[in-house]
C-alpha positions as CSV (number, residue, x, y, z in Angstrom):
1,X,31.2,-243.3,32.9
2,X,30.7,-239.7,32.4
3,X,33.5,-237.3,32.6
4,X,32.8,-233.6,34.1
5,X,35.5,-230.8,34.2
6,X,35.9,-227.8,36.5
7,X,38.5,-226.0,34.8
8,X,38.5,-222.3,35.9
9,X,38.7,-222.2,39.2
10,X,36.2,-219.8,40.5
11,X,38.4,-216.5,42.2
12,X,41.6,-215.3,41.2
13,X,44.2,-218.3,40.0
14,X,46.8,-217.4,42.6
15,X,47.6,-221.2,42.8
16,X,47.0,-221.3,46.4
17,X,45.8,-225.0,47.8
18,X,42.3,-223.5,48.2
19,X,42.4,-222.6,44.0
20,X,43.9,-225.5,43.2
21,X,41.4,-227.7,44.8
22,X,38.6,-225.8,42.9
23,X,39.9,-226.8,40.0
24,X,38.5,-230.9,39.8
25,X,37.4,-233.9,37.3
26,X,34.3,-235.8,38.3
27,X,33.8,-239.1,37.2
28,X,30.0,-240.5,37.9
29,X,29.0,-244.5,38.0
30,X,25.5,-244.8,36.7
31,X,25.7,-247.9,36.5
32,X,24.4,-250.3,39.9
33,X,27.6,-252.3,39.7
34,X,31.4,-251.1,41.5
35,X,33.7,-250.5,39.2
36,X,37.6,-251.0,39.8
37,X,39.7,-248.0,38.6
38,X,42.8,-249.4,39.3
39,X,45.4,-248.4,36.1
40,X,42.8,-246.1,34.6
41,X,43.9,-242.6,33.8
42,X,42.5,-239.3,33.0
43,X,45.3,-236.7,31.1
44,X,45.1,-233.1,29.3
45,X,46.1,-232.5,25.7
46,X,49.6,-231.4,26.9
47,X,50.1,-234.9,28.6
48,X,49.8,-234.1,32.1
49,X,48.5,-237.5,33.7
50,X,46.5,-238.7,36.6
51,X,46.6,-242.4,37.4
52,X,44.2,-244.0,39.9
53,X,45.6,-246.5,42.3
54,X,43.3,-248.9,44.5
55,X,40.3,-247.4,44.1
56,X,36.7,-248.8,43.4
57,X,33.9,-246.6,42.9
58,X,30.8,-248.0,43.8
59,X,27.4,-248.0,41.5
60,X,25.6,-244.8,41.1
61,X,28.3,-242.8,42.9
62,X,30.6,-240.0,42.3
63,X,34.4,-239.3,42.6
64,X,35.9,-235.5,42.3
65,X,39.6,-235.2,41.8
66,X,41.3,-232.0,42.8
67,X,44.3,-231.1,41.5
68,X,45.9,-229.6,44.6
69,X,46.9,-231.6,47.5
70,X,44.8,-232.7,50.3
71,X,43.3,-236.4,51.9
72,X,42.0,-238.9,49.8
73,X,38.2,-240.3,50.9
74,X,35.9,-241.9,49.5
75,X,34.1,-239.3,47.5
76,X,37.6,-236.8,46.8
77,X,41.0,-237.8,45.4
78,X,43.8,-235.0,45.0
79,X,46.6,-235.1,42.4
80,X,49.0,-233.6,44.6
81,X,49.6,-231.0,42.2
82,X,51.0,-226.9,43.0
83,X,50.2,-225.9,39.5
84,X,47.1,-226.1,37.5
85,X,46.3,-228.7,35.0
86,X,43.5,-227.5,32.6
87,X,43.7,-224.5,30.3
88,X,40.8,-222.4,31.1
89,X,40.8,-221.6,27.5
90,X,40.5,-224.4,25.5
91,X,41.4,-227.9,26.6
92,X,40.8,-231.6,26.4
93,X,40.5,-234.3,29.9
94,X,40.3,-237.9,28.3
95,X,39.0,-240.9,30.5
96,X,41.0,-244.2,29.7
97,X,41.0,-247.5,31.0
98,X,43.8,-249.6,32.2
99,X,43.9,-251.3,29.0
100,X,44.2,-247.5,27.4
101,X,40.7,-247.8,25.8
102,X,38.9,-244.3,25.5
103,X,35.5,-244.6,28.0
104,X,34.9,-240.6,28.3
105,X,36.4,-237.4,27.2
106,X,35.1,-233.0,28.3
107,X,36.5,-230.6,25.8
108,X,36.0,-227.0,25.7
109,X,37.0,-223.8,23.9
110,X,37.9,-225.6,21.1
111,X,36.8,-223.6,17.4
112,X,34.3,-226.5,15.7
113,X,36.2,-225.4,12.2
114,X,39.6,-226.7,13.1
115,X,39.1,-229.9,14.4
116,X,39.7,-228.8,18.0
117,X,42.9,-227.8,16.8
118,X,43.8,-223.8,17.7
119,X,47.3,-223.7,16.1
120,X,47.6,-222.0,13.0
């Protein structure tokens, strides 16, 4: 289940509802079959966690969560959130099941010589 990350929200990051909401994970079934999210999780390297409750995504569709508040649908989820999850600079999202098994992870800005690992 492919994991895609929007993590600089296009404009200025005034962390205004509208900016927040740009700033999403999309998960995409490609496979024909529903598949219960229920317990599943995706989190950033500093921990911050998103857990999915009661929610099914069917085959061959597509789920955005926003991290700013708004109404859950079918196709849109929203953490709820008034501050921004993902470093636009270098970060990590990890997909895990709810048996905490690794199905997808999006990194980016990470330096390929340090294992991901920017700290010196």
């Amino acid at each position: 289940m492919p994991l895609t990350v929007q993590y600089d929200s296009p404009g200025r990051d005034d962390r205004s509802n509208r900016s927040l909401n740009r700033e999403w994970v999309e998960l995409t079934n490609t496979t024909r079959h529903a598949v219960n999210l229920d317990g599943w999780t995706f989190e950033d390297e500093d921990g911050h966690t998103y857990t999915f409750e009661d929610y099914r995504l069917a085959g061959r569709a597509t789920v955005r969560i926003h991290t700013g508040e708004g109404r859950d649908t079918r196709t849109d989820l929203y953490q709820d959130r008034r501050n921004y999850v993902w470093d636009n600079r270098s970060d990590t999202a990890s997909l895990r099941n709810d048996r905490g098994r690794l199905i997808d992870e999006d990194s980016w800005g990470h330096d390929r010589h340090h294992n991901g690992d920017n700290r010196h």
